[in-house]
C-alpha positions, 0 to 999 in steps of 0.5 A: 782707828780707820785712818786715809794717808794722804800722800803726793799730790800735784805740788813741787813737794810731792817727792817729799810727802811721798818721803814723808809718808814712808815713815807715817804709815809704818808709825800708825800700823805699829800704833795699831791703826788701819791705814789706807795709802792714797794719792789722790792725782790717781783719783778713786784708783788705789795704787799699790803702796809699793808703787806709790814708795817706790823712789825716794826724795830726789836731789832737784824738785820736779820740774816745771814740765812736769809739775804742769802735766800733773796739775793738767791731770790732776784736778778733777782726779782730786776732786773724784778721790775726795768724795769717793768711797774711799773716805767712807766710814774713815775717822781721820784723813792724816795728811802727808802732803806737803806744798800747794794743794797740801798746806795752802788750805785745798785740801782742808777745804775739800775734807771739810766739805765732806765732813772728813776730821784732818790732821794739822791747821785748819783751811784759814790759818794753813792759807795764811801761812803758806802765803809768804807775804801776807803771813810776813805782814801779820807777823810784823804787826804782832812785833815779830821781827821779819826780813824787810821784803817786797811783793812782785806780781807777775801779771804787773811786772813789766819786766823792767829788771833796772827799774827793780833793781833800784827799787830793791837797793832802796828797800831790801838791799843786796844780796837778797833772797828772791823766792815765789810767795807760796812755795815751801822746801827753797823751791825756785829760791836764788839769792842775788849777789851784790855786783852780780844783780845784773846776771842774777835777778833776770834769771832768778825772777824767772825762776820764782815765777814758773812756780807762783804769780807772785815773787817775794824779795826779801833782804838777806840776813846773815846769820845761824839757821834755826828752827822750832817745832810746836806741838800742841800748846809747847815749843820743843827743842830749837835745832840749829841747822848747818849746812856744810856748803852754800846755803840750805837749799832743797839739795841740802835738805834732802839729801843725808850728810850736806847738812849737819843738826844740832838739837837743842841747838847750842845758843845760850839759855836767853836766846832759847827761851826767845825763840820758843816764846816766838815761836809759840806767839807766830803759831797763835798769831796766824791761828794754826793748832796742832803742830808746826815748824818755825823757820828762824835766822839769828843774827851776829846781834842776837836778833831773831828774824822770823822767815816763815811758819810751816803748817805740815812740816816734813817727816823724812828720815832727815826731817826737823819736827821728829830730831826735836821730838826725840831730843823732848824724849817723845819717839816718832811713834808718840809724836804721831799719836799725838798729832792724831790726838790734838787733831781729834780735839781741834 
């Protein structure tokens, strides 16, 4: 099968689909297909893969600087790739780009356009979920639990931080977690202090708004981190994520040894088959087909907080999706030709 990787893109993620990718394109040439590896901010220039691979995932998200330049860059460039020859007689374009621009629905939309089968969730549902806040809402009226949370845009907010601190201490409460609506990996996620809001909420919305218009504000629920992998119509294993210090950040998730796994996770038998039928429900309920990863807290209660849906989930060396795979006994090799195969079906 002739197969376009599409991989970095103009997103904060880029690094990570790039980290992604690696692992991707050697699956689907030992599968047996042909591969072409592009990124798609070179425009209708195929770069080398060597030079494409060369760096690995970094220990920060590329910064504000840097993620303006490209997208200044970037745009027409996109648009050039996607209708070159370069997807002429391609059967499937695998996406391997995460973030903006990967999983907000764009890049659905344009491969649509030009009559190019994707891999993953379709334009509509990957723009639901990538949008915190509304997905958040969907999720809440289908009695699926989720943080309390409020919206701050930027273009409305006047910057009156003691007006919003007493709107969060009469919603949310502290400590909270703030974080731009529309961005995946913690990128420009805090979590403000009871005590410290003073010190910590200026700088924090400063930081989630460099990266979207929109911040959330979502109540802190402490508890165990767990997350659920569907894959067709089934939920795999749920894997219990533990970092070793603070909380999992994008530091934490990339970088090997700050975070320890645990597939299945250990959590009694009721409490597994929750999570999975949640999960499967929150996958149905904002329509995504394929794969997903949802993103859990479980609570000293017992209770199961939903944070988030992942529509093209990571597929690093320390990526979650393939940890669940292989503890289901399906290699990454299979998981890979299964995604190929549920997406040839959608």
């Amino acid at each position: 099968m002739n197969i376009v990787l599409i991989t970095g893109g103009p997103s904060a993620e880029r690094d990570v689909s790039i980290a992604s990718s690696k692992s991707i394109v050697k699956a689907l040439r030992d599968l047996g297909h042909l591969v072409k590896v592009i990124d798609p901010i070179n425009g209708t220039y195929i770069a080398e893969e060597e030079q494409i691979f060369k760096s690995g995932v970094k220990k920060e998200s590329p910064s504000i600087e840097e993620l303006s330049e490209i997208n200044r860059l970037s745009n027409k460039k996109i648009l050039d790739c996607i209708n070159s020859d370069i997807f002429d007689d391609v059967d499937l374009a695998f996406l391997g780009v995460h973030g903006k621009f990967g999983e907000d629905g764009k890049i659905q939309t344009l491969l649509e356009l030009r009559g190019i089968n994707y891999t993953g969730s379709d334009v509509f549902s990957s723009a639901l979920a990538m949008d915190k806040d509304i997905s958040k809402v969907i999720l809440k009226s289908a009695g699926i639990k989720t943080p309390e949370w409020i919206v701050v845009n930027k273009e409305t907010f006047d910057g009156d931080h003691e007006k919003l601190n007493s709107q969060i201490s009469e919603t949310v409460s502290y400590p909270c977690v703030v974080k731009p609506n529309d961005e995946g990996s913690t990128v420009g996620l805090s979590i403000v202090q009871p005590d410290l809001e003073d010190i910590q909420l200026g700088s924090s919305m400063e930081l989630a708004f460099s990266y979207s218009n929109k911040v959330l504000i979502e109540q802190y629920i402490k508890g165990r981190e767990l997350t659920v992998p569907v894959i067709g119509n089934e939920a795999f294993p749920v894997i219990e994520i533990r970092p070793k210090d603070g909380f999992y950040d994008y530091e934490h998730k990339y970088t090997k040894g700050m975070t320890e796994y645990f597939c299945p996770a250990e959590i009694p038998p009721d409490i597994e088959k929750k999570a999975k039928e949640n999960a499967l429900k929150a996958h149905r309920i904002l329509g995504c087909s394929v794969y997903s990863r949802i993103d859990y807290i479980l609570d000293s209660n017992n209770e199961l907080y939903c944070l988030e849906v992942n529509t093209l989930p990571g597929m690093t060396e320390t990526s979650l999706v393939p940890k669940s795979a292989a503890a289901n006994d399906v290699t990454f090799n299979q998981l890979i030709e299964s995604i190929i195969n549920l997406s040839l079906q959608k």
